[in-house]
N, CA, C and O atoms as a CHARMM CRD file, in Angstrom:
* protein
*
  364
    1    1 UNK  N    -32.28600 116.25400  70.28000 PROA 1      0.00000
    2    1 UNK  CA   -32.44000 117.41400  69.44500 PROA 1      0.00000
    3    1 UNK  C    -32.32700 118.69900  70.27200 PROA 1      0.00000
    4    1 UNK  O    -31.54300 119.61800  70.03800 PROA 1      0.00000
    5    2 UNK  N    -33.26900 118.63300  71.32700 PROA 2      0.00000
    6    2 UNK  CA   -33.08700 119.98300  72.06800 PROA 2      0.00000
    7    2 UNK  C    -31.52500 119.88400  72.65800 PROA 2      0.00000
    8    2 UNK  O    -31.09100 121.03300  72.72800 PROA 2      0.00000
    9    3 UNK  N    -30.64700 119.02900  73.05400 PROA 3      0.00000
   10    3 UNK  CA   -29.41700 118.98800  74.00500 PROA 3      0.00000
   11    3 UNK  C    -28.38700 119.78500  72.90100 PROA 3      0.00000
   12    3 UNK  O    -27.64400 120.68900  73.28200 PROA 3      0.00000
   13    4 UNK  N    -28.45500 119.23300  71.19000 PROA 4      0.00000
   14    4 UNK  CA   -28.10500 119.74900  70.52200 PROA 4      0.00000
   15    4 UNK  C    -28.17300 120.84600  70.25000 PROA 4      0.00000
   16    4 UNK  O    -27.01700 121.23300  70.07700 PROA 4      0.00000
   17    5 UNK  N    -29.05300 121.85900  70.05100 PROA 5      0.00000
   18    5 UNK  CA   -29.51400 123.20100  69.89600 PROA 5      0.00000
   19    5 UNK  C    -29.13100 123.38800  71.35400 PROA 5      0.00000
   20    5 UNK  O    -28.54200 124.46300  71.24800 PROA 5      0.00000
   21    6 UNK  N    -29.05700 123.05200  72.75000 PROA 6      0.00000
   22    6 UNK  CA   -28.36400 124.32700  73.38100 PROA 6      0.00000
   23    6 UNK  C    -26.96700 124.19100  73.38100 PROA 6      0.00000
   24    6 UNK  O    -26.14400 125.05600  73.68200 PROA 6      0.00000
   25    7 UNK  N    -26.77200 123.07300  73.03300 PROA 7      0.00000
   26    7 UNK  CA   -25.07300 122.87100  73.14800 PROA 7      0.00000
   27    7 UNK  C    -24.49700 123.96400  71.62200 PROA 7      0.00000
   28    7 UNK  O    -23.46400 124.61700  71.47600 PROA 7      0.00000
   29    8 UNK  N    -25.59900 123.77600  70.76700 PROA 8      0.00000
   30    8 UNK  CA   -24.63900 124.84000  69.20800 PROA 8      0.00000
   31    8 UNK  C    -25.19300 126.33200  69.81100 PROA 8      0.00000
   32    8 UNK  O    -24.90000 127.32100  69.14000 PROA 8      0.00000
   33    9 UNK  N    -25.83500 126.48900  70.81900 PROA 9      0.00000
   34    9 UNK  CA   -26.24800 127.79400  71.41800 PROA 9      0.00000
   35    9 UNK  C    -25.03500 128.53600  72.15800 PROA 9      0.00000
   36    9 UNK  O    -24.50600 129.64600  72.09200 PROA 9      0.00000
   37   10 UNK  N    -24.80600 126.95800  73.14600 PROA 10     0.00000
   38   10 UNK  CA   -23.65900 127.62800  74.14800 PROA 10     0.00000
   39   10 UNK  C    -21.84600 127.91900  73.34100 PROA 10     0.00000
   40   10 UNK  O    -20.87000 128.58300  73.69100 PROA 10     0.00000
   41   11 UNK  N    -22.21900 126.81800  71.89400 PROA 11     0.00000
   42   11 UNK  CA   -20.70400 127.50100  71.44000 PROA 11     0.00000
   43   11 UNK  C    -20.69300 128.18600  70.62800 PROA 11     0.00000
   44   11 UNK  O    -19.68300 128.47200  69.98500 PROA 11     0.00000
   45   12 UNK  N    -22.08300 128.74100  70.39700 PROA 12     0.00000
   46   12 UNK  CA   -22.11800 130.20000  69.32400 PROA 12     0.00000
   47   12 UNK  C    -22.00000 131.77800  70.30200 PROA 12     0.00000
   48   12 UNK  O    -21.83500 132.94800  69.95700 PROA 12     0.00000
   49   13 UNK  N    -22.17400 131.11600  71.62300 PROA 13     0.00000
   50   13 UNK  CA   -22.60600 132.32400  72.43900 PROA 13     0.00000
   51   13 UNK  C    -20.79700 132.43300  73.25300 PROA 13     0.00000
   52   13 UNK  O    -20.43600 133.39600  73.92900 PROA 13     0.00000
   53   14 UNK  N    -19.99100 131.30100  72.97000 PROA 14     0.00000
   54   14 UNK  CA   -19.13600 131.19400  73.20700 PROA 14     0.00000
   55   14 UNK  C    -17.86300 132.11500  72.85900 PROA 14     0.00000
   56   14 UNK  O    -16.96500 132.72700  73.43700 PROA 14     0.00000
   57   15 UNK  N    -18.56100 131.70400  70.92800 PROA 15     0.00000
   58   15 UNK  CA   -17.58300 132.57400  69.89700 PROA 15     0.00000
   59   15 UNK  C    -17.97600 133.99700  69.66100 PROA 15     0.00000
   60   15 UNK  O    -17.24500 134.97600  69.50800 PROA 15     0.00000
   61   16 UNK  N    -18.96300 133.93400  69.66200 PROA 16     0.00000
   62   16 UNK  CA   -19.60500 135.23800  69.33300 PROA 16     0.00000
   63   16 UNK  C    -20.19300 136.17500  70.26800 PROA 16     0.00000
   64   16 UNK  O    -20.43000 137.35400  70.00500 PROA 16     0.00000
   65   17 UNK  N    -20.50900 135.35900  71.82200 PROA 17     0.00000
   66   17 UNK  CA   -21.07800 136.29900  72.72900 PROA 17     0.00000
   67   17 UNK  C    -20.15700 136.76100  73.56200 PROA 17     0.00000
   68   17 UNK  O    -18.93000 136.66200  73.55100 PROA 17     0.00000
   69   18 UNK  N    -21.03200 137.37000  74.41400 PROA 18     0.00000
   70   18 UNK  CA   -19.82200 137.56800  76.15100 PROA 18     0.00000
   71   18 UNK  C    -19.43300 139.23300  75.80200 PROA 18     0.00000
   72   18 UNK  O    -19.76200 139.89100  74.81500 PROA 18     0.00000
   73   19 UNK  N    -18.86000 139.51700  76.63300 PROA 19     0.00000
   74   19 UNK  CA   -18.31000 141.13100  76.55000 PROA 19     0.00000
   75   19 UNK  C    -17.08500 141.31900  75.63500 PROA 19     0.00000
   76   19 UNK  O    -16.92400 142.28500  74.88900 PROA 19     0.00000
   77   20 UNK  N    -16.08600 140.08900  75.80600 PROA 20     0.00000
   78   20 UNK  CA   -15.01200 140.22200  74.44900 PROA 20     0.00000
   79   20 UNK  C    -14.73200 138.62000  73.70800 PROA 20     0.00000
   80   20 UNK  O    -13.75100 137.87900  73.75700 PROA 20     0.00000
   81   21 UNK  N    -16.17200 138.47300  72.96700 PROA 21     0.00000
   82   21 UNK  CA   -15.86500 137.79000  71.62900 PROA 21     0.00000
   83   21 UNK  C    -14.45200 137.17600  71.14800 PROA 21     0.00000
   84   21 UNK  O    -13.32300 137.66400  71.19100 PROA 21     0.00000
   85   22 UNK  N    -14.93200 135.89400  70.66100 PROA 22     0.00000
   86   22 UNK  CA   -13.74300 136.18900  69.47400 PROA 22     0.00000
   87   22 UNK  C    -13.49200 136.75000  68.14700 PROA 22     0.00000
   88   22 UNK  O    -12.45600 136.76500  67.48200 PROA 22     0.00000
   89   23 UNK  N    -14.23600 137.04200  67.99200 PROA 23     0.00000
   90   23 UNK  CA   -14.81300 138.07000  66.47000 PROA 23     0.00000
   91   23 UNK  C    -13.84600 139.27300  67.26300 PROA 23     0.00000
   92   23 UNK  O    -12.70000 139.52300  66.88700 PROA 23     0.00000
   93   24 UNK  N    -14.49800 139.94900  68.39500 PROA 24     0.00000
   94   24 UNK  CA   -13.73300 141.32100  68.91300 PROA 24     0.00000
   95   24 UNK  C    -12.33700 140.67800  69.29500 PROA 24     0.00000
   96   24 UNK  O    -11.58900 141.58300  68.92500 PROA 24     0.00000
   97   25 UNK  N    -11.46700 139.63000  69.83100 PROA 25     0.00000
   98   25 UNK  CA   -10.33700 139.23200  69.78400 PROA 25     0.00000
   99   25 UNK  C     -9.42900 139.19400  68.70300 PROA 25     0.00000
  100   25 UNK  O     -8.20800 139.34300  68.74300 PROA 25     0.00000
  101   26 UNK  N    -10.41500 138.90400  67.39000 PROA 26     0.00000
  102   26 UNK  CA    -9.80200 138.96700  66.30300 PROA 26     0.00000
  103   26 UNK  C     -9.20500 140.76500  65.58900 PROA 26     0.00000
  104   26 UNK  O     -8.19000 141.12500  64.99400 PROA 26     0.00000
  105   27 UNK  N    -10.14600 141.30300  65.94100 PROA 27     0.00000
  106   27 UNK  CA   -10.45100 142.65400  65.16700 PROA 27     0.00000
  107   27 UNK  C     -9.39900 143.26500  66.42800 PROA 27     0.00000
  108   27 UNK  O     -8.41600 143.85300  65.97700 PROA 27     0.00000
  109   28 UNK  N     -9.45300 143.22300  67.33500 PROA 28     0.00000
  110   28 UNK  CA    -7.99200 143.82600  68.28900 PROA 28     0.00000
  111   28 UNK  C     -6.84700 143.11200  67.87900 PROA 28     0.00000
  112   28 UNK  O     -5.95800 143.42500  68.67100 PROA 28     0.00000
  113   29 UNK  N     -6.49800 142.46900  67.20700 PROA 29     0.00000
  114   29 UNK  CA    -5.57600 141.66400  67.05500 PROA 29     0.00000
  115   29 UNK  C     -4.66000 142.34100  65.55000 PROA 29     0.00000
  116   29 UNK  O     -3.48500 142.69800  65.46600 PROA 29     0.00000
  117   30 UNK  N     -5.70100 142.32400  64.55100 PROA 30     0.00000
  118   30 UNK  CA    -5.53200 143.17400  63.84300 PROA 30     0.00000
  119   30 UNK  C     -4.80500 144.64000  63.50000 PROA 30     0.00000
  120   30 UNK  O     -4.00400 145.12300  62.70000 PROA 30     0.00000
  121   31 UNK  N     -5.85200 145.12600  64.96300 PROA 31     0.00000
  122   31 UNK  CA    -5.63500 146.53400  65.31700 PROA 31     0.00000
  123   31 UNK  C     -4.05100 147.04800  65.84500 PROA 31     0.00000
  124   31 UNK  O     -3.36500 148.06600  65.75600 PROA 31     0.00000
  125   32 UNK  N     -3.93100 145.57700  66.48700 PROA 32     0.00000
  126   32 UNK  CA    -2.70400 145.41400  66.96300 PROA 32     0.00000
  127   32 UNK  C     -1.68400 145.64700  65.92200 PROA 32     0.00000
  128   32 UNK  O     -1.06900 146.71300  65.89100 PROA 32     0.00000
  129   33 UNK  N     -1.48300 144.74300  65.10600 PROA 33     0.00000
  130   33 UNK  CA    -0.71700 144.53300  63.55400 PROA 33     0.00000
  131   33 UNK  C     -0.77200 145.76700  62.83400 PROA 33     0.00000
  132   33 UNK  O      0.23900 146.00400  62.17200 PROA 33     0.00000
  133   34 UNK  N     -1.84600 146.75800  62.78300 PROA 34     0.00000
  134   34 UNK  CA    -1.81800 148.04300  61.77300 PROA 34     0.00000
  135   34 UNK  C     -0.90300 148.98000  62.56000 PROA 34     0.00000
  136   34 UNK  O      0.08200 149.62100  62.19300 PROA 34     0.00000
  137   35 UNK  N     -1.58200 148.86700  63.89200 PROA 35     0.00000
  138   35 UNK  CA    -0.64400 149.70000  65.21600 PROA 35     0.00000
  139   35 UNK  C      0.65100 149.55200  65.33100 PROA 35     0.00000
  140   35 UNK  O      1.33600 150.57400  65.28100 PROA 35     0.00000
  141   36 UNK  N      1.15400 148.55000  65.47100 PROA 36     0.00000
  142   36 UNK  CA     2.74600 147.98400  65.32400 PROA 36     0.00000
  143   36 UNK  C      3.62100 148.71000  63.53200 PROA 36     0.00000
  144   36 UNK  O      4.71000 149.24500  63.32300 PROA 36     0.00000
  145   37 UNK  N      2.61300 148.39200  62.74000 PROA 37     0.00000
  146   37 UNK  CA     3.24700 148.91500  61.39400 PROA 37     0.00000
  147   37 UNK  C      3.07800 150.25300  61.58200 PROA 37     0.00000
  148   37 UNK  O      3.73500 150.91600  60.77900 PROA 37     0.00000
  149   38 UNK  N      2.32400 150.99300  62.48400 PROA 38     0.00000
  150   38 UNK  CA     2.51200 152.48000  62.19100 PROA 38     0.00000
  151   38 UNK  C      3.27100 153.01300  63.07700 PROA 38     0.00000
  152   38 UNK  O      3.24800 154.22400  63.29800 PROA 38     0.00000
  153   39 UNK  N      4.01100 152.21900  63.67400 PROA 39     0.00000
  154   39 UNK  CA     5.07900 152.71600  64.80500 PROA 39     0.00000
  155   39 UNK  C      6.42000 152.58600  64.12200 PROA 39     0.00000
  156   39 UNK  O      7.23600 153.46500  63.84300 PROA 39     0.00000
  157   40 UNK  N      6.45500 151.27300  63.91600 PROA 40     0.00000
  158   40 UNK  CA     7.56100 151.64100  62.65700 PROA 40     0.00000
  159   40 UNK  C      7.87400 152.80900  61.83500 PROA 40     0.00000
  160   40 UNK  O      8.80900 153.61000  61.83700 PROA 40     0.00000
  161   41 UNK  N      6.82400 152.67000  61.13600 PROA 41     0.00000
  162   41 UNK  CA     6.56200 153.87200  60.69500 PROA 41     0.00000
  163   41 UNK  C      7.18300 155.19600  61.05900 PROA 41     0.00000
  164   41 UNK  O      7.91700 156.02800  60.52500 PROA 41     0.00000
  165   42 UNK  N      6.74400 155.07300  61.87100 PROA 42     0.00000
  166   42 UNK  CA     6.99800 156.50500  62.56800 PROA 42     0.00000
  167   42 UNK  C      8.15500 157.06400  63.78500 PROA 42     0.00000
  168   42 UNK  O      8.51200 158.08100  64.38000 PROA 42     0.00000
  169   43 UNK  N      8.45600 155.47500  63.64900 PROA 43     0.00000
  170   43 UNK  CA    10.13400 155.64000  63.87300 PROA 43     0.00000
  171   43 UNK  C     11.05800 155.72600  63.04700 PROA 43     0.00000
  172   43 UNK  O     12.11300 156.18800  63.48200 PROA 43     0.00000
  173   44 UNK  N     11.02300 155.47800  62.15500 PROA 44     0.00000
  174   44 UNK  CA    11.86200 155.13500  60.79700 PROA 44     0.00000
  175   44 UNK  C     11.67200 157.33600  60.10300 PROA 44     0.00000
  176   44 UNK  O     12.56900 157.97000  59.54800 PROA 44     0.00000
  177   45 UNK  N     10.50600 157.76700  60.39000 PROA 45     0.00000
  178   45 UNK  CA    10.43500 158.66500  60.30800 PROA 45     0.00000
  179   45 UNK  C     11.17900 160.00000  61.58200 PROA 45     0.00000
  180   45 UNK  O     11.72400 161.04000  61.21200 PROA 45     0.00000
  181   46 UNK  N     11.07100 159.76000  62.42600 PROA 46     0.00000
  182   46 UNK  CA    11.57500 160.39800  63.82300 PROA 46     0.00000
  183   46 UNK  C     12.88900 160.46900  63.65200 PROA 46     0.00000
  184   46 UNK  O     13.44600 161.52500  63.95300 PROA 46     0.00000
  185   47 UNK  N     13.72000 159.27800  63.09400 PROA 47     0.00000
  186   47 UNK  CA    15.45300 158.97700  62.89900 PROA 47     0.00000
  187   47 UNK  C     15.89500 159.60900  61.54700 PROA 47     0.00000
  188   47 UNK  O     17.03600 159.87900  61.17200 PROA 47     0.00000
  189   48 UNK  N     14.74500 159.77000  60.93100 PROA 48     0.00000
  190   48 UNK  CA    15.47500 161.04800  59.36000 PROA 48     0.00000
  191   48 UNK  C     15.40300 162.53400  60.24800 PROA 48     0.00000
  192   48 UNK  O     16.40800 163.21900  60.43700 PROA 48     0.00000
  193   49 UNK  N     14.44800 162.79000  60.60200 PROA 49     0.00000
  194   49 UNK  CA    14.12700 163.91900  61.06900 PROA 49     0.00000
  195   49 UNK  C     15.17800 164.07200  62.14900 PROA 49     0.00000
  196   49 UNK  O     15.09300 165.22700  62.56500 PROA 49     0.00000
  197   50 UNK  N     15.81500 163.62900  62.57300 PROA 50     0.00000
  198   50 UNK  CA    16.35600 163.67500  63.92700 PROA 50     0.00000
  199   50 UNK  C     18.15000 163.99600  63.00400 PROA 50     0.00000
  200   50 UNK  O     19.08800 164.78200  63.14000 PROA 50     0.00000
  201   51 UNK  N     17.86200 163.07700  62.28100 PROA 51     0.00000
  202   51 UNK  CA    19.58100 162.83000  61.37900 PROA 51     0.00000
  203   51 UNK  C     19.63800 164.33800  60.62100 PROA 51     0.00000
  204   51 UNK  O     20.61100 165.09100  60.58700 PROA 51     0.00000
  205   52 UNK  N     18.31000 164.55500  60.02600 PROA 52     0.00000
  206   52 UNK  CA    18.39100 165.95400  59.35700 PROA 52     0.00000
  207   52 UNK  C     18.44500 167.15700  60.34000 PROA 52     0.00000
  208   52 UNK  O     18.46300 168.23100  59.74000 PROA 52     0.00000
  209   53 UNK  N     18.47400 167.25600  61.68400 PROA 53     0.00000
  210   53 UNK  CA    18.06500 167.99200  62.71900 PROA 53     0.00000
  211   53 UNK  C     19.66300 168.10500  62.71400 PROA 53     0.00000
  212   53 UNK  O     20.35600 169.11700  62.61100 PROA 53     0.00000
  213   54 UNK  N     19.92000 167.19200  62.81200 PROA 54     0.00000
  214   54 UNK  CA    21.57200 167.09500  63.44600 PROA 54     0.00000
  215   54 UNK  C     22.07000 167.91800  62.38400 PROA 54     0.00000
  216   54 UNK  O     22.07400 169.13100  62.59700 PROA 54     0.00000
  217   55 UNK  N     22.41400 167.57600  61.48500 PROA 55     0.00000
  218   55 UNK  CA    22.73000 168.22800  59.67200 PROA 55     0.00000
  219   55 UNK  C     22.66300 169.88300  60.04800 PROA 55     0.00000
  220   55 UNK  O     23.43100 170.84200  59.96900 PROA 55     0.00000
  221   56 UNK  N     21.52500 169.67600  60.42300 PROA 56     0.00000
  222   56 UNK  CA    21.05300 171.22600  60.14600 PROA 56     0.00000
  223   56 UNK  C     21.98700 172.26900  61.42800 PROA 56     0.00000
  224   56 UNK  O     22.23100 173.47400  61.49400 PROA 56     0.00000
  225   57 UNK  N     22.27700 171.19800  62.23100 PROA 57     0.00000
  226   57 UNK  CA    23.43300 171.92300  63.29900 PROA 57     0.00000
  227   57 UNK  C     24.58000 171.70500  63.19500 PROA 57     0.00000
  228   57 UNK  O     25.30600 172.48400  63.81400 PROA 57     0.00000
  229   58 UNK  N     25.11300 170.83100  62.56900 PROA 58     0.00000
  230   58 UNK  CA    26.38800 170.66300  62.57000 PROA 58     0.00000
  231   58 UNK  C     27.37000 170.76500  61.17300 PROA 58     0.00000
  232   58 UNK  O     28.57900 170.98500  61.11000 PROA 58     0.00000
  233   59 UNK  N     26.39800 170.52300  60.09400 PROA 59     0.00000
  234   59 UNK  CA    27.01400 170.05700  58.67000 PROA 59     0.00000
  235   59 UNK  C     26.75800 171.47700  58.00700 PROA 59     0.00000
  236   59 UNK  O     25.69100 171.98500  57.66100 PROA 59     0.00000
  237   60 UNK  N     28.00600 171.94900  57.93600 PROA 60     0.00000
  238   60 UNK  CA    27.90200 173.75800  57.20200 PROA 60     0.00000
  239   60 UNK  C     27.54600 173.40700  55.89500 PROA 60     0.00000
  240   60 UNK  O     26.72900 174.19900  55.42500 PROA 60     0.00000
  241   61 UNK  N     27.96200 172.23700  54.92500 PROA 61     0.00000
  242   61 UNK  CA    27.67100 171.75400  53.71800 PROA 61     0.00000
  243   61 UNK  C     25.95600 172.21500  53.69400 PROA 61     0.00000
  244   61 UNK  O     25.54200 173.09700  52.94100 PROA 61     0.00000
  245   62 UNK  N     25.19200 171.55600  54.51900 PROA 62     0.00000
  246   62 UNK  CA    23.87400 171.32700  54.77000 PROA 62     0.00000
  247   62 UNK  C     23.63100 172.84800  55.38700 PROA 62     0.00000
  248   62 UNK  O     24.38200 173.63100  54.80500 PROA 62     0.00000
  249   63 UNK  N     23.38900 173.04200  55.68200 PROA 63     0.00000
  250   63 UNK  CA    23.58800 174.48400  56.32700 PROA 63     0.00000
  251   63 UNK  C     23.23500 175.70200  55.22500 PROA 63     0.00000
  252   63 UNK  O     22.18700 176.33200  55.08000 PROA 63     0.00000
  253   64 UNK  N     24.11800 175.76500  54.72600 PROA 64     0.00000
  254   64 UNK  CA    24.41000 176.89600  53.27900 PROA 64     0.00000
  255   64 UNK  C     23.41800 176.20300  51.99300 PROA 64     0.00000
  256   64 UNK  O     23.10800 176.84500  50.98900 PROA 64     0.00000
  257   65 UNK  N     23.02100 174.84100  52.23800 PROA 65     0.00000
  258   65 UNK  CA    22.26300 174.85400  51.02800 PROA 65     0.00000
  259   65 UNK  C     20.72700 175.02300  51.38400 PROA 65     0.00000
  260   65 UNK  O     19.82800 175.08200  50.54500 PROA 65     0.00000
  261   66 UNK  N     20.57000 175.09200  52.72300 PROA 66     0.00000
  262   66 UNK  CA    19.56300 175.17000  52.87500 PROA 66     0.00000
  263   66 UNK  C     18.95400 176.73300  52.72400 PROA 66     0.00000
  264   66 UNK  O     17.95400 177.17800  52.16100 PROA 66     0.00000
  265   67 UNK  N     20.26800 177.48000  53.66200 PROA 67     0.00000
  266   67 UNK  CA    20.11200 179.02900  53.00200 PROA 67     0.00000
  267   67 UNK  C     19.88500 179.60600  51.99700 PROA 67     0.00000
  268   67 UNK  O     19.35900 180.70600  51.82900 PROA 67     0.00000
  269   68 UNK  N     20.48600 178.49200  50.90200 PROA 68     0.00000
  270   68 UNK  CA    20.67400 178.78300  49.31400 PROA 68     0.00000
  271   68 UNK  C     19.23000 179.01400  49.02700 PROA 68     0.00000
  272   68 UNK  O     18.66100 180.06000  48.71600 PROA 68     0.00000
  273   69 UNK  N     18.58900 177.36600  49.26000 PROA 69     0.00000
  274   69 UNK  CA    16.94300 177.14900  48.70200 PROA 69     0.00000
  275   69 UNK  C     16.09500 177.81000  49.40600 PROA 69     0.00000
  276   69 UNK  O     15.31500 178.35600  48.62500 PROA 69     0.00000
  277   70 UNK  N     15.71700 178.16000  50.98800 PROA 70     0.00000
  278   70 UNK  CA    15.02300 178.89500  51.76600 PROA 70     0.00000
  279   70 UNK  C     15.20800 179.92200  51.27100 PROA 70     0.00000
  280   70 UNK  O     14.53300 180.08700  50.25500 PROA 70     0.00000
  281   71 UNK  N     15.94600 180.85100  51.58000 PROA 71     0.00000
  282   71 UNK  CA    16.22900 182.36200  51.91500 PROA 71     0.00000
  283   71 UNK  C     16.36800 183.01600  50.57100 PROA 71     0.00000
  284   71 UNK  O     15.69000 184.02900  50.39800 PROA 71     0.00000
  285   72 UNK  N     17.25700 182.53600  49.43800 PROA 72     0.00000
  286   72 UNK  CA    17.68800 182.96600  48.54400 PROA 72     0.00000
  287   72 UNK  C     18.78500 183.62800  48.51800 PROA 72     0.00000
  288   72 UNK  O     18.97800 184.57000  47.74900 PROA 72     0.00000
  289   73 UNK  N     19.79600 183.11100  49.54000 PROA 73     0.00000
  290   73 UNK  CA    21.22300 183.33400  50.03700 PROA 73     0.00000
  291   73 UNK  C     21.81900 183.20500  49.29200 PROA 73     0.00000
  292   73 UNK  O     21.73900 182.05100  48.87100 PROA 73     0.00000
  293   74 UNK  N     23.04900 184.27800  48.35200 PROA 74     0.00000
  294   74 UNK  CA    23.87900 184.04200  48.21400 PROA 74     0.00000
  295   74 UNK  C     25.84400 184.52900  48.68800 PROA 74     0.00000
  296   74 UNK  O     26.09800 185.32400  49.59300 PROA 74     0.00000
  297   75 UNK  N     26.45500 184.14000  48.21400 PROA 75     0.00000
  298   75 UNK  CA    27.86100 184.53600  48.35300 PROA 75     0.00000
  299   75 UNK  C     28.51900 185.92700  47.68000 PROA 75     0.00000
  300   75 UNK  O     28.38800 186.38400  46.54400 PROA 75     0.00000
  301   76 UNK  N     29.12800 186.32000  48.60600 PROA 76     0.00000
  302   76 UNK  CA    29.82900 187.40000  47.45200 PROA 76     0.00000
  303   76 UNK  C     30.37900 187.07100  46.24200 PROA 76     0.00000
  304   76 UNK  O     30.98300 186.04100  45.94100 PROA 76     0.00000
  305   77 UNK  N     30.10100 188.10900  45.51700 PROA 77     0.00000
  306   77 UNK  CA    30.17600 187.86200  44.09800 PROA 77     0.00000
  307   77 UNK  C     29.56200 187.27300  43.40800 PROA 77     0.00000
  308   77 UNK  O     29.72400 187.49200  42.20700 PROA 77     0.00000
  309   78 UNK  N     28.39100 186.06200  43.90800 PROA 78     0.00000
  310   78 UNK  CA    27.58600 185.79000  42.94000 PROA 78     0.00000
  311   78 UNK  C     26.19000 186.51300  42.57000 PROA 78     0.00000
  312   78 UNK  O     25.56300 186.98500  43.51800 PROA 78     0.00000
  313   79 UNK  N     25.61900 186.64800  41.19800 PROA 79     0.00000
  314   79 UNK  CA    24.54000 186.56500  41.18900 PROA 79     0.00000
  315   79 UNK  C     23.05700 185.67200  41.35300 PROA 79     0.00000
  316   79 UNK  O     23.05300 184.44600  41.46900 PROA 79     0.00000
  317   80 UNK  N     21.96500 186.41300  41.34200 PROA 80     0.00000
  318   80 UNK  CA    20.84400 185.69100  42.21900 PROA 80     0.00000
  319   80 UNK  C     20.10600 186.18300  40.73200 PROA 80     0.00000
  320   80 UNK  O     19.99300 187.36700  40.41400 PROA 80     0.00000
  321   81 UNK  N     19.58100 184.90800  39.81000 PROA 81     0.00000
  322   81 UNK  CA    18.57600 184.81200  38.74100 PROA 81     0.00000
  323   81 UNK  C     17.31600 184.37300  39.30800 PROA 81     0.00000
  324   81 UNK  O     17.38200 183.26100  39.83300 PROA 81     0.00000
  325   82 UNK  N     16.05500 185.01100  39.34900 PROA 82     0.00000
  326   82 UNK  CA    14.70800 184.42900  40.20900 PROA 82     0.00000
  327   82 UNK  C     14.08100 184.17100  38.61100 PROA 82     0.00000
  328   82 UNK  O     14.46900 184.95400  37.74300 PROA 82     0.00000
  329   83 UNK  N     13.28500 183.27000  38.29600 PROA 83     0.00000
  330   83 UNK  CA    12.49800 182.84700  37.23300 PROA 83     0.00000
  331   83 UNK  C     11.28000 183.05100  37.57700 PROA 83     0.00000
  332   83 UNK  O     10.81200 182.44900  38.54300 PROA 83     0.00000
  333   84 UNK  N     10.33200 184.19200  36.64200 PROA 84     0.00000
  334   84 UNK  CA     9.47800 183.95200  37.11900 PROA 84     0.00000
  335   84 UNK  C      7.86800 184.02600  36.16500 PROA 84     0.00000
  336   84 UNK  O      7.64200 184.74800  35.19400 PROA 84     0.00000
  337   85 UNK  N      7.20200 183.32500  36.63100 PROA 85     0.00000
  338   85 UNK  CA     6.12100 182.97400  35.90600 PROA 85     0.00000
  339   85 UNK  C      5.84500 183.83400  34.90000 PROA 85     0.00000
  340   85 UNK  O      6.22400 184.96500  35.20600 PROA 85     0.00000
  341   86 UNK  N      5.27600 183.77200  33.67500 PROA 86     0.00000
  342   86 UNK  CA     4.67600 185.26500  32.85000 PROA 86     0.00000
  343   86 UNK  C      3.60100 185.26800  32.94300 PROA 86     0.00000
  344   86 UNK  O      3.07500 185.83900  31.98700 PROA 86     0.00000
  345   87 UNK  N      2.63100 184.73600  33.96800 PROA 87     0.00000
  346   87 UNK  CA     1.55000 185.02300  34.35200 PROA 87     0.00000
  347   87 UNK  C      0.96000 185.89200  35.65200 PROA 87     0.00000
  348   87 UNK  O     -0.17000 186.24000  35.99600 PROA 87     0.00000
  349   88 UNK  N      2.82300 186.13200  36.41000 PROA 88     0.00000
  350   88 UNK  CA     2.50200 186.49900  37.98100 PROA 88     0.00000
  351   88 UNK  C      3.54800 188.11600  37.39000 PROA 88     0.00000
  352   88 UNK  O      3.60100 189.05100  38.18900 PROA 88     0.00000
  353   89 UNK  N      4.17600 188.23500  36.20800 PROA 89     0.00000
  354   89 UNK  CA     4.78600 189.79200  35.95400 PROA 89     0.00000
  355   89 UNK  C      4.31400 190.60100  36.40300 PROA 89     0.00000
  356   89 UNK  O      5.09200 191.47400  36.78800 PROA 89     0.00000
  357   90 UNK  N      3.05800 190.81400  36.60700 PROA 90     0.00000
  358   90 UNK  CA     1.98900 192.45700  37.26700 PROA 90     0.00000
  359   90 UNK  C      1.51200 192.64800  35.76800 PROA 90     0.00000
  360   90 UNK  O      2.24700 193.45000  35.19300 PROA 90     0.00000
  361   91 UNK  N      0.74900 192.27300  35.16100 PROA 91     0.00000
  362   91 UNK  CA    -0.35400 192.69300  34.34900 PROA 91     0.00000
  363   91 UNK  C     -1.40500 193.01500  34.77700 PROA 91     0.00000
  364   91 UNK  O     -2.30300 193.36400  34.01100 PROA 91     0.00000
């Protein structure tokens, strides 16, 4: 009885004790897996940004529409219609 109780001692202290657990092996492991998906992540993000970076230097298409929506750029001869709230008129 007692050989039993230290032997389920020494493999509870096995799984569960010590400075890195397997409980804490598990939960880094994890950490690992969320970490890996947020790199993706955030590469998949870096390569739009990078593709739109490029755009924004090289593609006059891209270029002028961005002037269009930012700035409120237009071309000679056209007109510029602004819509605007009837709550922001100056009453």
């Amino acid at each position: 009885m007692l050989v039993g109780g230290v032997v389920a001692g020494m493999v509870a202290f096995a799984v569960l004790g010590g400075e890195y657990s397997s409980l804490d092996l598990w939960r880094m492991r994890r950490q690992v897996g969320r970490e890996q998906r947020a790199i993706v992540r955030l590469r998949h993000d870096v390569d739009s940004l990078t593709q739109a970076a490029g755009a924004l230097k090289t593609d006059s298409a891209t270029q002028e529409r961005v002037a269009r929506e930012s700035f409120g750029m237009i071309r000679p001869g056209e007109m510029l219609y602004e819509v605007v709230p009837p709550d922001s008129a100056g009453r």
